[in-house]
C-alpha positions as CSV (number, residue, x, y, z in Angstrom):
1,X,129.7,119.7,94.8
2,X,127.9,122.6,93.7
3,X,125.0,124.3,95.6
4,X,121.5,123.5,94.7
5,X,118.3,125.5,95.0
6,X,115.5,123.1,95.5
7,X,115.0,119.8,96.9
8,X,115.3,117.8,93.6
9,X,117.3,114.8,93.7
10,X,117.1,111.3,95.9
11,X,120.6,112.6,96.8
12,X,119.0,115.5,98.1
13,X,116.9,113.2,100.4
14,X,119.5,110.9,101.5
15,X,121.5,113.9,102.4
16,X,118.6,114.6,104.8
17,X,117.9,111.4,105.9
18,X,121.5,111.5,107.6
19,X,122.6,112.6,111.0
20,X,123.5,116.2,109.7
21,X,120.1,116.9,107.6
22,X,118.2,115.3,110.1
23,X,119.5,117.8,112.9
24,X,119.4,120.6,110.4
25,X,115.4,119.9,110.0
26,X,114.6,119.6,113.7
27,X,116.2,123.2,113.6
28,X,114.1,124.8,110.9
29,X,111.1,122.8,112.1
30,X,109.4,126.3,113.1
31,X,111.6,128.7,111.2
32,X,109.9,132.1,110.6
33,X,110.4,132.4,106.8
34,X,110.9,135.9,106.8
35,X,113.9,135.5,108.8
36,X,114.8,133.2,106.0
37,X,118.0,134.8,104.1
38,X,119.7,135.5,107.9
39,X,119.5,131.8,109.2
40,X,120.2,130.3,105.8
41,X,123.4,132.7,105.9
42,X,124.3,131.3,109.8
43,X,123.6,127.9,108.9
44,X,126.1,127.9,105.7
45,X,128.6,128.8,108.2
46,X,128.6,124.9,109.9
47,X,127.0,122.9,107.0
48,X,127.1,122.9,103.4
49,X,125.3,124.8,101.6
50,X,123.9,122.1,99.3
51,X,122.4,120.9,102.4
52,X,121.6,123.7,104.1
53,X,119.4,124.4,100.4
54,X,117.4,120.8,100.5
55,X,117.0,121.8,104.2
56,X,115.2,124.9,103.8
57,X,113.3,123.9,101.1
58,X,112.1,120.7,103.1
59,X,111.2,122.6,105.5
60,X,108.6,124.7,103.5
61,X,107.4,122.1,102.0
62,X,106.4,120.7,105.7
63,X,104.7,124.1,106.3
64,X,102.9,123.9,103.2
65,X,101.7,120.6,104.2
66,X,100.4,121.0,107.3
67,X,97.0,122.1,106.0
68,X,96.8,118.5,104.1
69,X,98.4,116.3,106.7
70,X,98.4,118.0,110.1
71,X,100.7,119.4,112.3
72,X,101.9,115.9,113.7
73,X,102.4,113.8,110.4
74,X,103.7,116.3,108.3
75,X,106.8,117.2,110.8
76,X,107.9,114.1,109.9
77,X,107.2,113.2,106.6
78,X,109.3,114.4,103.4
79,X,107.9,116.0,100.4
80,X,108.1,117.2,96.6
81,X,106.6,120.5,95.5
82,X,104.4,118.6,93.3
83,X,103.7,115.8,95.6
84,X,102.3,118.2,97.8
85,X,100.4,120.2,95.8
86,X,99.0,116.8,94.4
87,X,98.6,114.9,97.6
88,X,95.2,113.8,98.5
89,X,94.5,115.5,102.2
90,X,94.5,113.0,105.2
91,X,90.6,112.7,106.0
92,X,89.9,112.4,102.4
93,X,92.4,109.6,102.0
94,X,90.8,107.6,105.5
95,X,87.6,107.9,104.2
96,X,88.6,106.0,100.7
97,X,90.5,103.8,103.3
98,X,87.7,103.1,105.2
99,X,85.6,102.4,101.8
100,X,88.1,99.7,100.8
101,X,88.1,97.9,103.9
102,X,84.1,97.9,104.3
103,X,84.7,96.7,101.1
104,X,86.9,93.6,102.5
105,X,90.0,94.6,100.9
106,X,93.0,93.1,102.4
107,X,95.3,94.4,99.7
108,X,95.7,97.3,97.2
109,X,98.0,98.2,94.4
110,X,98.3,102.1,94.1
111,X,99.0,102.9,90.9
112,X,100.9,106.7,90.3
113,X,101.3,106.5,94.4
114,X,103.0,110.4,94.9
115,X,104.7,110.7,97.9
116,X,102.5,107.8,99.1
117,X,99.4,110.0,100.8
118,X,96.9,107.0,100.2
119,X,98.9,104.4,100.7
120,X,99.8,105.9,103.9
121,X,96.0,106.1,104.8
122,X,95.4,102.3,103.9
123,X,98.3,101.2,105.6
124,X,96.8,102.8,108.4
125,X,93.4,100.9,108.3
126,X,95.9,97.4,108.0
127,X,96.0,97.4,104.0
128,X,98.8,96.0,102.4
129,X,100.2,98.1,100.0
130,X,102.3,98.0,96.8
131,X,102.8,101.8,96.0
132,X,104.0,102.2,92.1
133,X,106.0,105.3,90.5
134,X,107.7,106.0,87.5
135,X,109.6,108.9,89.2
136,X,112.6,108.2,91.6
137,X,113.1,110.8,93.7
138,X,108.9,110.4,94.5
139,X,109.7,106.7,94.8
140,X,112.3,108.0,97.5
141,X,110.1,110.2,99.1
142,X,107.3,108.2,99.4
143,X,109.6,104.7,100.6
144,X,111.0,107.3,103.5
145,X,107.5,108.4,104.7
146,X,106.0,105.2,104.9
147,X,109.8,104.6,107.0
148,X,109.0,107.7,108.7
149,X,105.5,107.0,109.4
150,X,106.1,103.3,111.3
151,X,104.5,101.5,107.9
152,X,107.4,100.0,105.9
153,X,106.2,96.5,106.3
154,X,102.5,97.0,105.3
155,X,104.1,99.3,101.8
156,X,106.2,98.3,99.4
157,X,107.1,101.0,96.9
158,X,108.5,100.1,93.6
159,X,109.6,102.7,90.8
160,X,108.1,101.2,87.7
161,X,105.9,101.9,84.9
162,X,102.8,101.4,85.8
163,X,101.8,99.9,82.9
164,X,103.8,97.0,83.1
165,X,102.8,96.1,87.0
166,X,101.0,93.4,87.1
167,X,98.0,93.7,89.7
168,X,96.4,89.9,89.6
169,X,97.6,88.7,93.3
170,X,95.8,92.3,95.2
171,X,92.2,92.8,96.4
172,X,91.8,96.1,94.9
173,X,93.4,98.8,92.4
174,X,93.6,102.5,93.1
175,X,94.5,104.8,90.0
176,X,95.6,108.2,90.7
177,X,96.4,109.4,87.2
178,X,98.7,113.0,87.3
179,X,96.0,115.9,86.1
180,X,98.6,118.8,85.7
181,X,101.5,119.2,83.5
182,X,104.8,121.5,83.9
183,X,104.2,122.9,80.5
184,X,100.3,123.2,80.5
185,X,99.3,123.8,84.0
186,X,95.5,121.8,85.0
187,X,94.7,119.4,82.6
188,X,90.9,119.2,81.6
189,X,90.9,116.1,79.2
190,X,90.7,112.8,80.9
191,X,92.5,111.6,78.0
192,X,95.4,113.9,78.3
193,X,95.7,112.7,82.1
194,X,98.9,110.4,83.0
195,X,97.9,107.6,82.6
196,X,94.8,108.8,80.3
197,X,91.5,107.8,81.5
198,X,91.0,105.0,79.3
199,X,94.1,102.4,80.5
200,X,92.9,103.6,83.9
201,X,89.4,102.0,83.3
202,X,90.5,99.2,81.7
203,X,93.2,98.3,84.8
204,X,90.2,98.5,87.1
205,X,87.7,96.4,85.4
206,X,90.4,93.4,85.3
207,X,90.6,93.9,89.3
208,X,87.9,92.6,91.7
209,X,87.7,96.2,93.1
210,X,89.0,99.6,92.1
211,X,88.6,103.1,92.8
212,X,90.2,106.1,90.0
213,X,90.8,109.2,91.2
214,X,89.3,111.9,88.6
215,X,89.0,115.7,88.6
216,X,85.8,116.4,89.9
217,X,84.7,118.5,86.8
218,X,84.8,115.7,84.8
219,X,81.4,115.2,82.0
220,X,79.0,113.3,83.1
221,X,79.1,111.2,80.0
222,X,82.7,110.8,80.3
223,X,81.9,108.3,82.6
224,X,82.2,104.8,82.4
225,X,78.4,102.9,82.9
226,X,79.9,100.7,85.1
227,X,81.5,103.0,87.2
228,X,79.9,104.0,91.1
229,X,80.8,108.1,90.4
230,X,81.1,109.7,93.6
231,X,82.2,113.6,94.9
232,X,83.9,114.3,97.6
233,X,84.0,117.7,99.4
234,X,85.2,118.1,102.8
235,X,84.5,121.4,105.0
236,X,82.0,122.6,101.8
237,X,85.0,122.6,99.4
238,X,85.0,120.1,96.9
239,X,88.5,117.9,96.7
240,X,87.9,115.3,93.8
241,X,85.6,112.5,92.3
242,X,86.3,108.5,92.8
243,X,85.1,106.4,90.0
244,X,84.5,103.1,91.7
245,X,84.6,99.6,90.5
246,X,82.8,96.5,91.8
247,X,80.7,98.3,94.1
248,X,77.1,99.7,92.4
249,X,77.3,100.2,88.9
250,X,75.8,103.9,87.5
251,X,75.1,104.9,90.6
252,X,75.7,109.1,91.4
253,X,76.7,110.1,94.8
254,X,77.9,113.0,97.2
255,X,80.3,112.2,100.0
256,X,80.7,115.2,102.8
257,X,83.3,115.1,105.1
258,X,83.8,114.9,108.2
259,X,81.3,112.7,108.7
260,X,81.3,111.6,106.5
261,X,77.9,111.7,105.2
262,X,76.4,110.5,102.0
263,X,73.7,111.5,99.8
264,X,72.8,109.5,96.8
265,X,71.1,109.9,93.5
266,X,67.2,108.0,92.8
267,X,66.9,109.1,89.6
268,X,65.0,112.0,90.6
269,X,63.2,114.6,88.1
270,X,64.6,118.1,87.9
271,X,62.6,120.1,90.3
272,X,60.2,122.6,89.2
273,X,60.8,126.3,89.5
274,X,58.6,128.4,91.8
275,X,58.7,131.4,93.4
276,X,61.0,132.4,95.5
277,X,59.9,131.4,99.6
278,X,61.0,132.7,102.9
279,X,64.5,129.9,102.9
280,X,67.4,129.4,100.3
281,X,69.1,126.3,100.1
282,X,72.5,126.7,98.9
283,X,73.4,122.3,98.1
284,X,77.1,121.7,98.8
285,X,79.5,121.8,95.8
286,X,79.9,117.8,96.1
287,X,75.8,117.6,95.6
288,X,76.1,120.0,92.8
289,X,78.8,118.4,91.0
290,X,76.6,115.1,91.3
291,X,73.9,116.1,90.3
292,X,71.6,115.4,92.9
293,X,70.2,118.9,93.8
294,X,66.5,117.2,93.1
295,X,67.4,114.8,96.1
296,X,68.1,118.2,98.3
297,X,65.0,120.2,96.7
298,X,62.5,116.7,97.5
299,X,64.1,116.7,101.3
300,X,63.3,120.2,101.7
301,X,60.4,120.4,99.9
302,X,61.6,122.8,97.9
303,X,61.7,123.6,94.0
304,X,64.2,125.9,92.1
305,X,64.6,130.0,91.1
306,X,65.6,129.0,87.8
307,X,65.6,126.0,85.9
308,X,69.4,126.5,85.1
309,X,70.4,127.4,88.8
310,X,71.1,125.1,91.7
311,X,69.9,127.5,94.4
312,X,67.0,125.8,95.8
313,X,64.1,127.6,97.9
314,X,61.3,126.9,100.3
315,X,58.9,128.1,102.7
316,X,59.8,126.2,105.6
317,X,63.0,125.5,107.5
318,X,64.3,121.9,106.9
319,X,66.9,120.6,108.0
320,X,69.6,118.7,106.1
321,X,73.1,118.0,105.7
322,X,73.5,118.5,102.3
323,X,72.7,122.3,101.9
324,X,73.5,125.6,103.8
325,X,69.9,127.3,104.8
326,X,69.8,131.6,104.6
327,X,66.7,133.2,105.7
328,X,65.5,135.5,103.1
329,X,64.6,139.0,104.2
330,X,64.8,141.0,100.4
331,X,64.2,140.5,96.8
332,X,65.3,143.1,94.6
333,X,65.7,143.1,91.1
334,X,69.5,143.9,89.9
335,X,70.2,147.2,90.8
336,X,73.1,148.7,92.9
337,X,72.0,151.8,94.2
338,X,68.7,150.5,95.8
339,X,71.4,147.6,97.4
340,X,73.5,150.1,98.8
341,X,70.8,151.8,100.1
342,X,68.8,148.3,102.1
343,X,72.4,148.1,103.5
344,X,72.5,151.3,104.7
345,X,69.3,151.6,106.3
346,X,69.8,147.9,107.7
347,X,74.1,149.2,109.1
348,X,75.9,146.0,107.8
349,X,79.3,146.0,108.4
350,X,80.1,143.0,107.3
351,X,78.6,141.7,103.4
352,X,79.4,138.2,102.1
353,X,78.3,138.3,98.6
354,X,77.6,134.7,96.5
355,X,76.6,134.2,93.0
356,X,75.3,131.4,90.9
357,X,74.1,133.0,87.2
358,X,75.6,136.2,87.5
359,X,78.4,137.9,85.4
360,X,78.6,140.1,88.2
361,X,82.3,139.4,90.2
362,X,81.0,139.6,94.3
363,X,84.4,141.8,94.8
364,X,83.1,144.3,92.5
365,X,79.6,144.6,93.8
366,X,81.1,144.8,97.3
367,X,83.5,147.5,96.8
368,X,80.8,149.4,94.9
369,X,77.5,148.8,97.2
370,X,79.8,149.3,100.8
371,X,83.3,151.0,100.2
372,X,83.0,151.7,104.2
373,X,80.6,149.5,106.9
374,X,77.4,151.2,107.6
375,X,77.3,149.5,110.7
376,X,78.2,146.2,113.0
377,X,75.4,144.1,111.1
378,X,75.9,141.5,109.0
379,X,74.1,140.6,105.7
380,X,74.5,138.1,102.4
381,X,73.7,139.1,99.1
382,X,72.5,136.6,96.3
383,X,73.8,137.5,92.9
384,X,71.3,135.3,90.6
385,X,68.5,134.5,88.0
386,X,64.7,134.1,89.5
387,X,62.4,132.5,86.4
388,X,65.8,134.0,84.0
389,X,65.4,138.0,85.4
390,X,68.6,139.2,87.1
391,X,67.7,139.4,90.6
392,X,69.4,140.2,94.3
393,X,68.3,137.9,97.3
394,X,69.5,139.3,100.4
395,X,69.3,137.3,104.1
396,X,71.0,135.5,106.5
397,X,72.7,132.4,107.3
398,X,70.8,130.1,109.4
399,X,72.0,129.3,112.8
């Protein structure tokens, strides 16, 4: 057998499903990877190398997906280099769990499952799952975590197209179409997705519920009116958008995790822009992306410093879940020197630099304005528009 260099084939994973690959992982399960080349060298010397190869490689793939899965889970799982790239993060995946079941799904078909992330999670929160692939060794994958994970009889996984599964006897579809390509990197077009956007759609208005997993720039009026959009970002970083099915038609909402906690669009009227007052609201990309920043501005009693930026400000402290609060000390128009300066005469030593409107890159301001610290202070430095003039808000984080 020749030596492979990656974990590519179901052969590769039923060589490390075995007694021998299984040992071999439980070896590299906290290998320093610098030290790589050396124990790959000593470990040719009792097993193949083949194996010693898909071993290795496993075993990055666990680190890598530690971050997604924790420490626990993903020690035991197996993985693809796209599957975990692709996988949806574990408190992501409960929280659509958790949906479902409030939901009263019993049952779910998940349609383009990867290595089985979600199925994992609603298997977890007693879902029955049939989890469909057209790719083999991501069938295999996916069939041994579910093995690995104590939730075989709650998930069936079936390498099919998923076009030609028919979804009639479950509660609820999920849809979680591939958004990247070998050959063209992130794809942007829901149409170019795989499945395109369209079949997805149509799958899930034939199903009593459904949920499609989107990119979560996608248009507005790319979607569907009977679709309940919502964002999710968890720990302020957005993750994706869930177009929902058999839940609340055209509504626009903004999921925060952990929490999780959910803010919802009422048809609001943008919010007027006004001088700029003592507090900045900075909405949380997942508000942003939903559109809702006149839901954050009416809770703070707030209004906009530009009608084209989603910086929100106020004269009084509110507080709210949905949007970080800075105390503003400084409003300068653009100009560097008299930045450098305020720092200077207020010793920061430590400047996190943020931008909404700005050409400016915050790397290149901060390596201009403090090439050394001036001090142990800290300070944060709005790059921005107030009423469409380049302008600098500098302040504080609210604790």
């Amino acid at each position: 057998m020749g030596r492979v260099s990656s974990f590519s084939t179901p052969a590769d994973l039923a060589a490390l499903l075995a007694p021998e690959g299984r040992a071999l992982l439980d070896e590299l399960r906290d290998h320093d990877p610098g030290q790589e080349l050396a124990l790959a060298t000593r470990l040719r010397r009792d097993h193949p190398a083949d194996l010693v190869s898909a071993a290795l490689t496993q075993a990055r793939l666990r680190q890598r997906a530690v971050a997604k899965f924790g420490a626990q889970d993903a020690a035991r799982m197996f993985f693809t280099p796209h599957g975990v790239e692709q996988a949806t993060r574990t408190n992501v995946a409960a929280h659509r769990a958790d949906e479902f079941t409030a939901l009263g799904v019993r049952s779910v078909a998940d349609l383009c499952c990867g290595i089985g992330g979600d199925a994992i999670a609603l298997a977890r929160a007693g879902v029955r799952v049939l989890a469909v692939d057209r790719d083999p060794l991501t069938c295999a994958v996916a069939r041994a975590n579910a093995e690995a994970l104590g939730l075989a009889e709650l998930i069936e996984v079936r390498e099919a197209d998923v076009a030609e599964v028919d979804t009639a006897g479950y509660d609820a579809v999920f849809v979680d179409p591939a958004r990247r390509s070998d050959k063209r990197g992130r794809i942007f077009d829901p149409e170019a997705y795989s499945p395109p956007l369209s079949w997805a759609v149509s799958a899930a208005l034939k199903a009593p519920r459904a949920a499609l997993k989107i990119a979560p720039g996608i248009p507005h009026e790319a979607i569907p009116a009977e679709a309940d959009a919502e964002w999710i970002s968890d720990g302020g970083e957005v993750k994706e958008a869930v177009l929902w099915f058999g839940t609340e038609p055209g509504r626009m909402r903004a999921t925060l995790l952990p929490g999780p906690r959910m803010l919802a669009g009422r048809g609001l009227p943008d919010p007027e822009v006004r001088p700029v007052g003592r507090y900045l609201y900075e909405p949380d990309g997942a508000v942003i992306r939903a559109h809702l920043v006149a839901e954050v501005a009416e809770e703070v009693g707030g209004g906009l410093l530009d009608e084209t930026i989603a910086y929100v400000t106020a004269d009084e402290l509110h507080d709210t879940a949905y949007a970080a609060a800075y105390e503003i000390t400084d409003l300068l128009p653009f100009n560097v020197k008299k930045l450098k300066a305020l720092l200077r005469e207020r010793e920061v030593g430590v400047l996190t630099v943020k931008k909404r409107g700005s050409a400016v890159e915050p790397e290149e301001l901060r390596r201009k304005v403090m090439p050394k610290p001036f001090g142990k202070g800290a300070a944060t430095v709005f790059l921005t528009r107030v009423a469409g003039a380049p302008t600098m808000l500098v302040g504080a984080p609210v604790r």
